[in-house]
C-alpha positions in Angstrom: -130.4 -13.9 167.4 -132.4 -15.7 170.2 -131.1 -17.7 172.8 -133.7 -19.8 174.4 -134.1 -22.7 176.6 -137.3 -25.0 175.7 -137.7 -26.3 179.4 -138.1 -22.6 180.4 -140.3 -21.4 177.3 -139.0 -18.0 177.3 -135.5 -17.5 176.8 -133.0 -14.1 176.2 -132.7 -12.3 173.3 -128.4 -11.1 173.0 -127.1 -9.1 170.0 -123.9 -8.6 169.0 -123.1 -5.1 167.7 -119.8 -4.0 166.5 -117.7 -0.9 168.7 -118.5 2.2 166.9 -118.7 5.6 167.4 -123.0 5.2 166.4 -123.1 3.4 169.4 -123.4 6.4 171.5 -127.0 7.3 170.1 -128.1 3.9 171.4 -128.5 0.2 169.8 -130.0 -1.5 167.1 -133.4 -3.5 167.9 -132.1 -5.4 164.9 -129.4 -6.2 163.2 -128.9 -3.7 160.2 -131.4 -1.6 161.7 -131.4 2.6 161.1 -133.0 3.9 164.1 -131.1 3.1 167.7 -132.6 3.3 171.1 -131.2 3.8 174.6 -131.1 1.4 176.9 -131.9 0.8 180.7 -128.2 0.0 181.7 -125.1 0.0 180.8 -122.1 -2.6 182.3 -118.5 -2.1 181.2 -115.9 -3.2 182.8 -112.6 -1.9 183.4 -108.8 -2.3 184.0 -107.0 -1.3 186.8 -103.8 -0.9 185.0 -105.6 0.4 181.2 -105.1 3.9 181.2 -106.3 5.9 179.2 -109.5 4.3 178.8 -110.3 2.7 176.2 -113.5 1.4 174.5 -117.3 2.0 174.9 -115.3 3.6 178.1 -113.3 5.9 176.2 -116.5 6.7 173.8 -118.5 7.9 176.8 -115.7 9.9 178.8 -115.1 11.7 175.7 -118.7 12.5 175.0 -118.9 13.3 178.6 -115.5 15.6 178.6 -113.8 13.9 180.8 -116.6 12.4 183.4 -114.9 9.0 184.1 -111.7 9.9 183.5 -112.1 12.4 186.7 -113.4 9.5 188.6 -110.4 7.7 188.1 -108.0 10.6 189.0 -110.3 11.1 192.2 -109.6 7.5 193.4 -113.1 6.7 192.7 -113.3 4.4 190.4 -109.7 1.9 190.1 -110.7 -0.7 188.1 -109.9 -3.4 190.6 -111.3 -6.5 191.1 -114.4 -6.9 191.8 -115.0 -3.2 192.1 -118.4 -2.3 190.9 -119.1 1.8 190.5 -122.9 2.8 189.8 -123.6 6.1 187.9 -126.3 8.3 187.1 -126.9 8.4 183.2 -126.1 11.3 180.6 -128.6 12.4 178.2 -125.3 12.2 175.9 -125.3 8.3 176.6 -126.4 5.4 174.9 -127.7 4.1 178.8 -130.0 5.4 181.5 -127.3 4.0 184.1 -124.2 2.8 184.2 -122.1 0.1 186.3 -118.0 -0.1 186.2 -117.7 -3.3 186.7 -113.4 -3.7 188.3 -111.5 -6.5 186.1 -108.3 -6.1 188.2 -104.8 -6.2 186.4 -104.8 -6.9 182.5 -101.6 -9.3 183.2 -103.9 -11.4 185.5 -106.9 -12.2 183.3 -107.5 -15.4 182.3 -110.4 -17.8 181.9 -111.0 -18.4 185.4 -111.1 -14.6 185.7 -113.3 -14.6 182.7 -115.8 -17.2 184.3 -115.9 -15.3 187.3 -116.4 -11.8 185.3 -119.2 -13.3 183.3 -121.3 -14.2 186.4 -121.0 -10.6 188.6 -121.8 -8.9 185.4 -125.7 -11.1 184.7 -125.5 -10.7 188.8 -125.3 -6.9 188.8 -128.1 -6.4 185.9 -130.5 -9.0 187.3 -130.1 -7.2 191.1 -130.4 -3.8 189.8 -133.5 -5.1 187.9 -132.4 -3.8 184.2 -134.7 -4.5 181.2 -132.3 -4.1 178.6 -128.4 -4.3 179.0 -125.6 -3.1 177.0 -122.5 -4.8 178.0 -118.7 -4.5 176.6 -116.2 -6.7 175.9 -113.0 -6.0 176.2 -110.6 -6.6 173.9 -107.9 -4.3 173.8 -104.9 -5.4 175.4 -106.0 -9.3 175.8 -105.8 -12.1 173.7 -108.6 -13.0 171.7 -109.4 -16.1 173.1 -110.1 -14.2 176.5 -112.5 -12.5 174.8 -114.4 -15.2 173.2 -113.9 -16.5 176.7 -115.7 -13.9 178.2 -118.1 -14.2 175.7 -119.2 -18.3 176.3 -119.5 -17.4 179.7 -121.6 -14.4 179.8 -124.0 -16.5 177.6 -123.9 -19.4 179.8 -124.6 -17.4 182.6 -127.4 -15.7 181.4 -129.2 -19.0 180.4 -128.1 -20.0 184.0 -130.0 -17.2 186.0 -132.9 -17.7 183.4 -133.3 -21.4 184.4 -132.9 -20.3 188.1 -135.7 -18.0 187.8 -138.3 -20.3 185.7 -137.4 -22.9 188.6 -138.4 -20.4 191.8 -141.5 -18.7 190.1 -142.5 -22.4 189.3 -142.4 -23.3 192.8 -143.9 -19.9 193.7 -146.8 -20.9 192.0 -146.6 -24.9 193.4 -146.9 -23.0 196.8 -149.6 -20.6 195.7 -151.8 -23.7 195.1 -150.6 -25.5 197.8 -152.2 -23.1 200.2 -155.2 -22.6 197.8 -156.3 -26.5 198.2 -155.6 -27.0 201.7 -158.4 -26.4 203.8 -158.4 -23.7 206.7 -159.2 -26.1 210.1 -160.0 -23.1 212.0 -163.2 -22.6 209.3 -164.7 -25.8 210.0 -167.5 -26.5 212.5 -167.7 -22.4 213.6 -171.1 -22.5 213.1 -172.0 -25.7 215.5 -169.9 -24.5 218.0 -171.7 -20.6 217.9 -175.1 -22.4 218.1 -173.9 -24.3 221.5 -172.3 -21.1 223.0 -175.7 -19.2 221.7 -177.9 -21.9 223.5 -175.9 -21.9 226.9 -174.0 -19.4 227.5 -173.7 -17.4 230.6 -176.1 -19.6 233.1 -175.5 -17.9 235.9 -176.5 -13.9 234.3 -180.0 -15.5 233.2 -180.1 -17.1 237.2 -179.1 -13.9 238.1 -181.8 -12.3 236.4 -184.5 -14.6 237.3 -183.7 -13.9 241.6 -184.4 -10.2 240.6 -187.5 -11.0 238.3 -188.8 -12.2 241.8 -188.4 -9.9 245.3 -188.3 -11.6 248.5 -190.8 -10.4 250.8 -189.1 -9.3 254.5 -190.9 -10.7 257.2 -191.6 -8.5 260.3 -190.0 -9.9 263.9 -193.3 -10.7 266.1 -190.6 -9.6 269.2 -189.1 -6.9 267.8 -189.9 -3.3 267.8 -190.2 -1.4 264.9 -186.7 0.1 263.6 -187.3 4.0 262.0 -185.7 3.9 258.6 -182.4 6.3 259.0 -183.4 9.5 257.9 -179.2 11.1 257.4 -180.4 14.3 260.0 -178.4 11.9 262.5 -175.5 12.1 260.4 -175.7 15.5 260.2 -175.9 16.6 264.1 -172.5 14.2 264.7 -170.4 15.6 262.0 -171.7 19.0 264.0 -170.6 17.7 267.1 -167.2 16.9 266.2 -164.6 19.3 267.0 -162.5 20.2 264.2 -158.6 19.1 264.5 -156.2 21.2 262.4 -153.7 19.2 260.6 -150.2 18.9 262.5 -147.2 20.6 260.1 -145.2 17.5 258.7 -141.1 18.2 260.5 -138.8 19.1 257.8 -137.7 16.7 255.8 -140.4 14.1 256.6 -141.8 11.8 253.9 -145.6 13.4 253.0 -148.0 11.1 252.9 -149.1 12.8 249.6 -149.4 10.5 247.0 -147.7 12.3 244.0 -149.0 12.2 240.3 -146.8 10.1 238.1 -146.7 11.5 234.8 -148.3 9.0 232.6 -146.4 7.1 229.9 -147.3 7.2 226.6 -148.8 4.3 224.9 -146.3 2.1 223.2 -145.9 2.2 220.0 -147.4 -0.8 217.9 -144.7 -2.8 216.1 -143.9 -2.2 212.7 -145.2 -5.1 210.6 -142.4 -7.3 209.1 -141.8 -6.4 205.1 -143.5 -8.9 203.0 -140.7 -10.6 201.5 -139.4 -9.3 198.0 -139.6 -12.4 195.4 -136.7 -13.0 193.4 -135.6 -10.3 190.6 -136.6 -11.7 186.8 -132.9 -11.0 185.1 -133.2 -8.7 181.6 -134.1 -10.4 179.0 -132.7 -8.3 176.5 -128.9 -8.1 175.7 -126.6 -6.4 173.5 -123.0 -7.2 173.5 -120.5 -4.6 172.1 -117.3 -5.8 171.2 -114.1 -4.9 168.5 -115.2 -5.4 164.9 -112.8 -7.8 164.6 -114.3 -10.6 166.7 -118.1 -9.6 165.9 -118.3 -12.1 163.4 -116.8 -14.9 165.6 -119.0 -13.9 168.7 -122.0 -14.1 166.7 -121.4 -17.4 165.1 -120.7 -18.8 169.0 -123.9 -17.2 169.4 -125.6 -19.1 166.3 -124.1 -22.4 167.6 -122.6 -24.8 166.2 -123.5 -25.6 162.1 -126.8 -27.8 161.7 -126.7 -30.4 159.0 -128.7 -30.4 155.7 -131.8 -32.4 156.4 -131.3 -35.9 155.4 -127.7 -34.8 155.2 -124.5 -36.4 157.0 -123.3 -34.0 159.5 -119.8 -32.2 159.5 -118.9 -32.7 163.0 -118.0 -36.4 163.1 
């Protein structure tokens, strides 16, 4: 059975499967199916006050001997509201992973609490970014129109965060050819503006170049005697001359002069780039919903919808 929403063009596909003890060697692709297959993840939630546990719960802590239950008796895992436990899977599982999912007090459920349970349950699978989900309802211990409460909620918050994602990849991709069309203004006219720096650039190097290009010719003085051109003997004889002066000990204590080598910093470190930003998780788009044989048949005609007429037929919902 699919549910699907025509302005989106893809929609969810949600089974309903019966509580059984099959269930632990995985779930049906289709209804009536033989074979079963596991599944990415598992949500199921839990009472705080439901003890021993009971359900697809009770299934898996018994096929696990014991695994949950010593969660619970470690303070681990209370089943209060809006406590949400993740777990590693068991090859003895119908899931890969597995989410308790805190319900609070039985006494204290009701259809606001159902609402509410409906939308952290889609919000856990669509963060944890599931492909498939197996998901219980509970019905032990609650009335049955809680359940089918639960039930009309889940499903309308699924189609929720299925419209909410068609709507932000669609203006992902209104953005991504936003910035396609628009032209880049620091593209336009780089040539031109190359040619003019290539034509004039640096006037005073090529003025430069032309005063070497041509020497100046040094006039003699018609006055003057003739200067000999420094030979560096003369330099030589007056270092000679010069008495040697021995350096005067610094006092104790006094500042030396010395200029001391500073260690040299290293270079800083370049900034880590900022992380691209992580688009929006797609939520599953598969589904299977594991309740009490009892209401299977009422969840799946919620699921149908209401009765279509016979064409050409009066309708029965007047």
């Amino acid at each position: 059975m699919d549910r699907s929403d025509a302005s989106d063009g893809e929609g969810a596909r949600v089974l309903v499967e019966p509580l059984e003890r099959d269930i632990l060697g995985g779930v049906r692709e289709l209804e009536g199916e033989a074979g079963r297959t596991r599944v990415d993840l598992g949500l199921i939630p839990l009472f705080s006050d439901q003890r021993p546990l009971q359900g697809l719960a009770g299934l898996i802590d018994w096929r696990s001997s014991g695994r949950l239950s010593a969660l619970a008796r470690a303070g681990l895992c209370t089943g209060e509201l809006g406590e949400q436990v993740l777990m590693p899977g068991d090859r003895r599982w119908p899931v890969d992973r597995l989410v308790l999912v805190g319900l609070g007090a039985q006494a204290d459920f009701d259809e606001a609490k159902a609402q509410a349970a409906a939308g952290r349950l889609v919000d856990v699978a669509t963060r944890l970014g599931a492909a498939q989900v197996l998901i219980e309802l509970p019905s032990i211990g609650i009335e049955r129109t809680q359940t089918e409460a639960l039930f009309g909620a889940l499903i309308e918050a699924v189609e929720a965060a299925l419209r909410d994602s068609a709507r932000a990849r669609r203006r992902r991709l209104e953005a991504a050819a936003e910035a396609v069309a628009e032209p880049d203004p620091t593209e336009g006219g780089a040539g031109e503006h190359e040619g003019e720096q290539a034509g004039n650039s640096h006037p005073e190097v090529a003025s430069a170049e032309q005063d070497r290009a041509d020497p100046i010719a040094v006039e003699p003085d018609p006055g003057g005697e003739d200067l000999a051109e420094p030979t560096g003997d003369e330099d030589d004889e007056a270092d000679a001359a010069r008495p040697l002066e021995s350096p005067e000990p610094a006092e104790h204590g006094a500042r030396s002069d010395a200029i001391e080598a500073t260690p040299e910093r290293p270079p800083a470190e370049d900034p880590e780039p900022d992380p691209e930003p992580v688009e929006d998780p797609e939520p599953p788009l598969h589904w299977w919903i594991v309740a009490d044989e009892g209401v299977v048949a009422r969840l799946r005609r919620v699921l149908s919808g209401p009765p279509r007429p016979a064409r050409h037929a009066p309708s029965l919902h007047t």
